[in-house]
N, C-alpha and C positions, 0 to 999 in steps of 0.2 A: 558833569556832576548831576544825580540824580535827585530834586527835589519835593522831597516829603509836603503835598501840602498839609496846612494846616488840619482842615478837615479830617485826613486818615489818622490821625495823632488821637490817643486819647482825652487828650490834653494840652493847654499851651505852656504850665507850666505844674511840674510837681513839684511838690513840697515834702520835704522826709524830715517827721518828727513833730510831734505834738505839744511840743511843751513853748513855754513862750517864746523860744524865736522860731518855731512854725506859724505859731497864730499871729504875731507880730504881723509876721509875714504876708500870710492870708489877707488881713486885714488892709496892708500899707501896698500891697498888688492889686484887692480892689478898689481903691482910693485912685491909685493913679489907673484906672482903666482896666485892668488884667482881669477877669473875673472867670477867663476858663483855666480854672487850677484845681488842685485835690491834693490836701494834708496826708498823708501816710502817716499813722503814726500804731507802734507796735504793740503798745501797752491797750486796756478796755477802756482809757477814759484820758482824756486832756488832761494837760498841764505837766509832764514831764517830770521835772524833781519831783515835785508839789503834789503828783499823783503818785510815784515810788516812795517816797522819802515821807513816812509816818510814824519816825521812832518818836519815842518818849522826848517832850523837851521841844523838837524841832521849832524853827521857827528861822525868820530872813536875819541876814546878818551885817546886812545897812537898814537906815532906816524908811520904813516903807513907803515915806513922802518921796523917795529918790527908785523905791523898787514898782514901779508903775510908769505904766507907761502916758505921755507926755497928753498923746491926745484921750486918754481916758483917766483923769485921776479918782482915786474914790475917799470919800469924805468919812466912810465906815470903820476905819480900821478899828480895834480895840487898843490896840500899843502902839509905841513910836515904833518898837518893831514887830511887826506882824509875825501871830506863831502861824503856823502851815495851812490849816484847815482854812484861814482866810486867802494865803495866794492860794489853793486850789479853787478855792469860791471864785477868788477873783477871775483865774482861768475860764471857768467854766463860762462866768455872767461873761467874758469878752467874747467865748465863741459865739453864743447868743445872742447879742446885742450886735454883733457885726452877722449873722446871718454864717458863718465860718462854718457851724456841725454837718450840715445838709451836703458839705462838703469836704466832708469829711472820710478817710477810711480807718477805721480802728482796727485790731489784734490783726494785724499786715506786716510783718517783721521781710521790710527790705537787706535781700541777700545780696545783690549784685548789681552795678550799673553799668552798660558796659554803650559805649556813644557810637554811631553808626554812622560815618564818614557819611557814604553816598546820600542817605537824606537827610543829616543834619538833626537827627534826634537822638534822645535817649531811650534804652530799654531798661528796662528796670524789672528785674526779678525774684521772685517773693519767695518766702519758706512754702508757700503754701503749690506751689510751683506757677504762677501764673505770671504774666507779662504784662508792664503800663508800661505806656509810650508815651512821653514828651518832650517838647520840642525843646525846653530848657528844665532845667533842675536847681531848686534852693534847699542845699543840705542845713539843715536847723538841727540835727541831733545833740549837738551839744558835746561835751566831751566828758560833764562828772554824769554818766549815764552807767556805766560798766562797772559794776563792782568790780573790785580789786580782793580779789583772795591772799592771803600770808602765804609765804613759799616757805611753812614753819614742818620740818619731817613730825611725820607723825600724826599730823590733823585730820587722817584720814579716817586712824584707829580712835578717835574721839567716839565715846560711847553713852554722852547728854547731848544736851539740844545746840546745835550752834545755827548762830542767824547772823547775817549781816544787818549793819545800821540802815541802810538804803532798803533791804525784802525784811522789815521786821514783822515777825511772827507776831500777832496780839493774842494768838489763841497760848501762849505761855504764860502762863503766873509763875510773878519773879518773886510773889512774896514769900519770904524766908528760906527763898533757894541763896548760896553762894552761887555769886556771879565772879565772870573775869571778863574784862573789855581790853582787848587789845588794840591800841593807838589812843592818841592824845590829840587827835585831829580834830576838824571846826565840830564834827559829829557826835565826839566823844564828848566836847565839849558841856553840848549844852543834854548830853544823853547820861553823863554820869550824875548829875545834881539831879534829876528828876527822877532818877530810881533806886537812886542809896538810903532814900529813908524808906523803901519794902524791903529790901535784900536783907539776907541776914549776915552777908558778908560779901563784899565786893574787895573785889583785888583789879588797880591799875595798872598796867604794864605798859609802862613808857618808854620808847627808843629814844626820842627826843624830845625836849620841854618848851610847849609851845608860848606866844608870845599873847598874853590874856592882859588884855586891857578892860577898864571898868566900864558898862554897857550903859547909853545914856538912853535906859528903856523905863517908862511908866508905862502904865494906864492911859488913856484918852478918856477923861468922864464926857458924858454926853453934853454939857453944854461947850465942850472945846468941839467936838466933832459936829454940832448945829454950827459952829464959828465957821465949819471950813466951808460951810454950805454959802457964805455972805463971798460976794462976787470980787475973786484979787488973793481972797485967804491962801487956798491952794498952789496958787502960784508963790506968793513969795516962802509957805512953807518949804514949797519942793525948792527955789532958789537956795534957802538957809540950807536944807539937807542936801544939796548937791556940792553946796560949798567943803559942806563938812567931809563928806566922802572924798571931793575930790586931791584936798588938803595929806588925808588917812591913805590915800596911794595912790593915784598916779601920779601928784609932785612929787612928796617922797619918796618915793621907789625910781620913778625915772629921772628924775632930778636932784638929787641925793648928795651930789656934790656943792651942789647951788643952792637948797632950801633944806636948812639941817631941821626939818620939822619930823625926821626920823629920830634923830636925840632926844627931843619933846618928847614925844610917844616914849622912848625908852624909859623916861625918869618914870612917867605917867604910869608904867607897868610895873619898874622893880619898889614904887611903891607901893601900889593896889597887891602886890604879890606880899610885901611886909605889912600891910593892916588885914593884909586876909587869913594869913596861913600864921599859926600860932609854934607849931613847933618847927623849929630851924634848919633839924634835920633836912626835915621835906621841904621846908622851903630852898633850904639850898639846890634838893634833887629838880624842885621846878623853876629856875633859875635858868632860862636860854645862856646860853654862850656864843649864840650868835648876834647879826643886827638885827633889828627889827626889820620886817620886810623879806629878810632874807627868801621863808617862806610863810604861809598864809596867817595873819595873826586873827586873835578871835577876842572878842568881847564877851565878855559875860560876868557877874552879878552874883555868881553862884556855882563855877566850876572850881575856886580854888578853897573856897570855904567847905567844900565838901570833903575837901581831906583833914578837918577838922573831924568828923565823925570818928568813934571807935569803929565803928566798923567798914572804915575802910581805908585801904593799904595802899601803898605806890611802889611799886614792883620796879628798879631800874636794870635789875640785871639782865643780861641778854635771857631769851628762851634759848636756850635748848632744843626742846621738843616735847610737841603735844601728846600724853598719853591717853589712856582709854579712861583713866578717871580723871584726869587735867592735865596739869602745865609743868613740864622739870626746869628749871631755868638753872645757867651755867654753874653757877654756886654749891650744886646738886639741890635746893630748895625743891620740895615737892608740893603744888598747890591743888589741892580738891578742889573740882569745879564741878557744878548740878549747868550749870548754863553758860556756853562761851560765845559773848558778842564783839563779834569782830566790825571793830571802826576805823577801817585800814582804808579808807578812802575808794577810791576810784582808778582805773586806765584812763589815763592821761593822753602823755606819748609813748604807750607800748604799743605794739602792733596790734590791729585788728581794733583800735577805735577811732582812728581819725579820718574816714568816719570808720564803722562800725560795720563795713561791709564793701566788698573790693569793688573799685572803680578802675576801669579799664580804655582812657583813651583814645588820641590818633596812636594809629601804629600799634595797636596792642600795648601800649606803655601801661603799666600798675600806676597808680596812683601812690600808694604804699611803697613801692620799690623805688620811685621817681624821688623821694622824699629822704627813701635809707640813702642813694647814692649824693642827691643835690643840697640836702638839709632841708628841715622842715623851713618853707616859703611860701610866700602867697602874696600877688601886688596887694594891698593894702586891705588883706586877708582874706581877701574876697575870690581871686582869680589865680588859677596855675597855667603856664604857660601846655599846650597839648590835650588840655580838658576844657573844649567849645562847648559854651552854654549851661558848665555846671560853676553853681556860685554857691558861698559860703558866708556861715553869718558868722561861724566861730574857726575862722581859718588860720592856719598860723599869722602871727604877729599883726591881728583884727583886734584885737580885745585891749586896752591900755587899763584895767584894773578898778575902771568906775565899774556904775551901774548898769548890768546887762539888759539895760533896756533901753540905753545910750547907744549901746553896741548894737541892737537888733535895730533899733529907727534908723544909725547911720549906717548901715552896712545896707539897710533895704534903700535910703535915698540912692548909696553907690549903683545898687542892682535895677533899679529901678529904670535910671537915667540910661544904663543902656540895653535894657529893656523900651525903652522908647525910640532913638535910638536907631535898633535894630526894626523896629513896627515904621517907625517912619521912612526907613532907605527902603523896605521889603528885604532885608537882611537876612537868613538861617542861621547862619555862624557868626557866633560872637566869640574871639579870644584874644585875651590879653596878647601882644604882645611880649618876647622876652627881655628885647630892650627896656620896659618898662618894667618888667618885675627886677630884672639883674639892678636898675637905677633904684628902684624903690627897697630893696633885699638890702643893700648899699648903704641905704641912708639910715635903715634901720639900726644894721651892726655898727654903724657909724656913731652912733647916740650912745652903748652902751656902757662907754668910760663913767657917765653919770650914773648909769643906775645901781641900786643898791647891791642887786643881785650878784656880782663881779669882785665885792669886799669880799679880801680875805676870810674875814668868819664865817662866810656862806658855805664853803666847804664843808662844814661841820653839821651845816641845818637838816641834811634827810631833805629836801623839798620837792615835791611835786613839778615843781616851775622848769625844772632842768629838764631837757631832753638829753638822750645818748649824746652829742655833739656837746653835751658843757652850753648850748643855749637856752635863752626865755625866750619864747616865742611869744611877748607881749609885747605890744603898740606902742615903744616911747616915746608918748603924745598927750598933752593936755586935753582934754577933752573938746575943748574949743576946737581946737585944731584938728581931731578926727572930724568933729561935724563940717568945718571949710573946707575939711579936702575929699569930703566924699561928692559936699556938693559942687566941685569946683574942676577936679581933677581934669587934664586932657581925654576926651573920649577920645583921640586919636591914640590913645594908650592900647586901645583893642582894634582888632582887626573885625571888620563887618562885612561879611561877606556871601554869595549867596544870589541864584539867578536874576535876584531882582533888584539886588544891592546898588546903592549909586553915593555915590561920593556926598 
């Protein structure tokens, strides 16, 4: 075997993606020592959603004591839940304050990785056609990154402005245009109350009715935010708000048969849906028929009361299809539309985003094709058996439903440790074992009798959570229990290997 040393490498580790579990990352590699790395990231600025994601409304959807990360809390926020332009702030102040930009690549859209047996690195290949080398790789892209276009005939011949939630247009004035938003998702969410009092007519078009719960969001007046500044505040805040999330899903959802705190939520919703929405009609149309959980539910304050408005409509019939002056839906109903925003989510588990660009391997294996044929897999989301040295922060069944910044700190302690590890034997290859993912794949599907997801009503939900296979590729794990076994797990799980490698 031919060993690349480190020195010919561009790098000892890349990073692909810029949004917080790139910078996480950055950050929590050079803490434990790493510090020859390089963020890749596509977009002209940090922060990922936070830097795409500026429609009207936006804003996080736990609250923001629990969305930050542990060794940086900030005492700033405006709301319990922070709207967007504060996590990109917050993005920005963590690449700077950890030193992270200077190591940084911007507008770099990684097209291909493909792993090079005889020295044990990665190449990695850009739109722009150029080649980084490194010796390991931490995929951070995330997976609500991709807009998801409607597969609606006809969209093409649309002859006004259409934008998605995620690239919103600000150079449009929506005042006293007819609007029409298609989906009912977290986006639409908090996107239809903040622009139905300009529109002169907005029309909803709902496939299915999502699960809106009442949003426990004020204000922070400055003397609560000089409080969090008093030494202890920050901690037991973020304790109360982790509690409360962790309660809001991953018991409930992975644990569902055991902790009925999914009924709680249920009642908690078809009431706020009865003191919200006045006429019955519509209320009955935004009425889930599935469980809660099934798929992603949303809180807000102001999404259901907005169909209170004359001027605005809840569309449940199927479309049809998209004409050159709007929407036919099945009924033959014809809607005139000046502006169509579509809130149809993201590529999830469709092809060409997990990641976002082909990965290729020992043996020439796809990454993507490895996936279609074995089910989407990953030991403890991090590692696939035949891909040495590339690691994942949002890998299948990595994520159990908390706070993604739970997921980014445990998933880098996981990488980390054999990342060390590897520096300490003189290692090159790092790979999971399959024994260890087949055991770990196992214990997953194993848990699923509990979770929500597997109730008959799910069938009904539309959800994102499914993959082609009828799986959730989420983590059924308390959170506790993600963080004990990332720090805890047998490193004889991976193979370490490599001319200077030693037992």
């Amino acid at each position: 075997m031919t060993v690349t040393p480190e020195c010919a490498l561009d790098h000892e580790v890349a990073i692909i993606g810029g949004g917080f579990s790139g910078i996480g990352a950055a950050i929590l590699l050079e803490k434990a020592g790493f510090g020859d790395y390089l963020m890749i990231e596509d977009g002209d600025g940090v922060g990922g959603a936070w830097h795409w994601n500026t429609y009207p409304g936006v804003a996080v959807d736990i609250p923001s004591f629990s969305y930050q990360f542990s060794f940086e809390q900030m005492a700033g926020w405006s709301r319990v839940y922070a709207p967007g332009r504060e996590l990109k702030a917050y993005a920005e102040h963590c690449v700077d304050k950890y030193d992270v930009r200077r190591r940084t690549r911007l507008n770099t859209r990684i097209v291909s990785a493909a792993f090079d047996e005889e020295g044990d690195f990665w190449r990695l290949g850009t739109a722009d056609g150029d080649t980084i080398t490194a010796r390991h790789v931490v995929g951070a892209t995330g997976v609500l990154t991709q807009p998801k276009l409607p597969e609606i005939a006809g969209i093409e011949t649309y002859a006004g402005t259409v934008m998605h939630t995620a690239r919103w247009d600000h150079d449009v004035d929506l005042a006293g245009k007819r609007v029409a938003v298609i989906g009912t998702g977290a986006s639409a969410v908090q996107t239809i109350p903040s622009i139905a009092h300009e529109v002169e007519h907005l029309t909803v078009f709902q496939r299915t009715p999502i699960w809106c719960l009442p949003k426990l969001d004020s204000a922070l007046p400055l003397p609560v935010r000089l409080a969090m500044r008093v030494p202890g505040t920050k901690r037991v805040s973020r304790l109360v708000s982790q509690t409360f999330v962790e309660l809001t899903f991953p018991l409930a959802a992975h644990f569902h048969d055991v902790l009925p705190v999914a009924g709680v939520g249920e009642r908690v919703g078809l009431n706020h849906l009865r003191r919200a929405v006045k006429d019955p009609e519509v209320r009955e149309k935004l009425t889930p028929r599935y469980a809660l959980g099934c798929k992603r539910p949303s809180f807000s304050n102001a999404y259901l009361q907005a169909f209170n408005r004359e001027n605005v409509f809840l569309e449940t019939a199927p479309i049809d299809e998209i004409t050159p002056t709007g929407i036919r839906t099945a009924d033959g109903t014809e809607h005139e539309v000046d502006v169509l925003v579509l809130a149809t989510g993201f590529k999830v588990f469709e092809k060409g985003n997990m990641p976002a660009f082909s990965v290729t391997g020992v043996g020439g294996v796809d990454l993507e094709k490895w996936w279609e044929e074995h089910r989407f897999q990953a030991y403890q989301g991090v590692s696939v058996p035949g891909f040495p040295n590339f690691f994942a922060i949002l890998g299948p069944y990595g994520y159990n439903g908390s706070s993604y910044f739970n997921l980014i700190e445990t998933q880098m302690t996981h990488i980390v440790r054999c990342l060390r590890r590897a520096r300490r034997t003189g290692a090159t290859r790092v790979e999971v074992t399959p024994e260890a993912n087949a055991r770990y794949f196992e214990q997953v599907l194993g848990r699923r009798r509990h979770q929500v997801f597997f109730q008959p009503s799910c069938q009904t939900a539309n959800s994102y959570y499914f993959d082609a296979n009828g799986d959730v590729p989420f983590r059924p794990s308390p959170t506790l229990e993600t963080m004990w076994t990332s720090s805890r797990f047998d490193l004889d799980d991976y193979r370490f290997e490599g001319a200077a490698a030693a037992s």
